[in-house]
N, C-alpha and C positions, 0 to 999 in steps of 0.2 A: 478538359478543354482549358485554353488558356488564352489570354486577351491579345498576347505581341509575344512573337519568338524576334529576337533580336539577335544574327548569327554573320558570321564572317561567310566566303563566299565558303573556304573548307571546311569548316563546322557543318554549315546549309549541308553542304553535298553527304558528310556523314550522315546527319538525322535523316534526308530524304532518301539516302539510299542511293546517291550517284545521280537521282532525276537530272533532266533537262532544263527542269524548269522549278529548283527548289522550293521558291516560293510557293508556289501552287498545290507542290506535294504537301509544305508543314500546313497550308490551310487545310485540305483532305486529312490530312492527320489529326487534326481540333484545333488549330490555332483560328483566332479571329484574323490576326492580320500579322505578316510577316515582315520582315526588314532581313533583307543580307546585302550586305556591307562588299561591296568588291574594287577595295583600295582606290587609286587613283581616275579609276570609274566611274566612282559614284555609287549611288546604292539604288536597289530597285524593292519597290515596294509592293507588296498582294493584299490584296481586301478583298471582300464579295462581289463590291465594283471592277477587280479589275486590276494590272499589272501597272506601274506606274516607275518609271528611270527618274532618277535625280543625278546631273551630273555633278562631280565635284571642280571646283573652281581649279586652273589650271596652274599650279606652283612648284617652284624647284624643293623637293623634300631634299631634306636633312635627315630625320630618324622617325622612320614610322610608326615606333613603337609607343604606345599609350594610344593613337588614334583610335582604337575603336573604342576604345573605354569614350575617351570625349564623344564621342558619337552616340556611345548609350546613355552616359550621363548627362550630354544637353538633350535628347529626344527623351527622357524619363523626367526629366526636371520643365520640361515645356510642356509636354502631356500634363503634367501635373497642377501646373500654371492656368490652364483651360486650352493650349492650343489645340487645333486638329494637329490630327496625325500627318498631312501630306506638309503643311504648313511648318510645323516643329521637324521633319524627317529634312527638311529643305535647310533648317540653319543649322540643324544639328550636323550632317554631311559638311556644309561651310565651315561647321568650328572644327571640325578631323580635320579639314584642307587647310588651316591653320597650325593647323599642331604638326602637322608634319615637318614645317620651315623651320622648326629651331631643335634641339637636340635635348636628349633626355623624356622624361614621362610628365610628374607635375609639373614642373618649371615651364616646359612647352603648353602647358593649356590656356587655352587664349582668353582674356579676357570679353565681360559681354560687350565693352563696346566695340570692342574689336572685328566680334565678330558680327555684330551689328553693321561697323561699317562694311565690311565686305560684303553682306549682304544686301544694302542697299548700292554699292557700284554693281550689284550684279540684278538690281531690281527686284527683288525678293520683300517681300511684307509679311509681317507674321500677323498670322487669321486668328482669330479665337473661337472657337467655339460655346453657345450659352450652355450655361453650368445646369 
């Protein structure tokens, strides 16, 4: 069993086998709660509670390449902070929808306020969770 499978939408489809509905299969499978990533979509999120879309913010990309990493690395780095999981999946989606507008991998990774401000012109608040 494992706590968060964090998967692109092609990865998802491998582990679950082509399902319908990846998330739902890697939970059946042992995950506690799933995350797969489907680029300029957004990500959609599975828990015990329930299926959950986050959309991503609407931006001309340049190179999409490192965006999921930012997307795992800000939702592991918030989780870790105390956020919840829907709370941190929300700005962490926001900081990929950043990264995609400039070119290359590090260089493109947006800074927190950055992505801070985006997130508040999009009304977003980050929750925390008691520890």
């Amino acid at each position: 069993m494992v706590d968060l499978v964090i998967a692109n939408a092609v990865e998802a489809a491998e582990l679950s086998g082509g399902s319908d509905s990846p998330e739902a299969a890697l939970l059946r499978a042992g995950a506690r709660a799933a995350v797969v990533s489907h680029g300029r979509d957004g990500a959609w999120l599975a828990t015990q509670h329930g299926r959950f879309k986050v959309d991503a913010a609407a931006v001309a990309a340049v190179d999409t390449a490192g965006a999921g990493d930012v997307l795992a690395g800000t939702l592991a780095g918030l989780l870790a902070q105390g956020s919840t999981l829907e709370a941190a999946l929300q700005v962490a989606v926001a900081a990929a929808s950043l990264s995609v507008t400039r070119p290359g991998t590090t260089p493109s990774f947006p800074s927190r306020d950055e992505v801070m401000a985006l997130c508040a012109a999009h009304g977003l608040r980050l929750e925390r969770r008691d520890a």
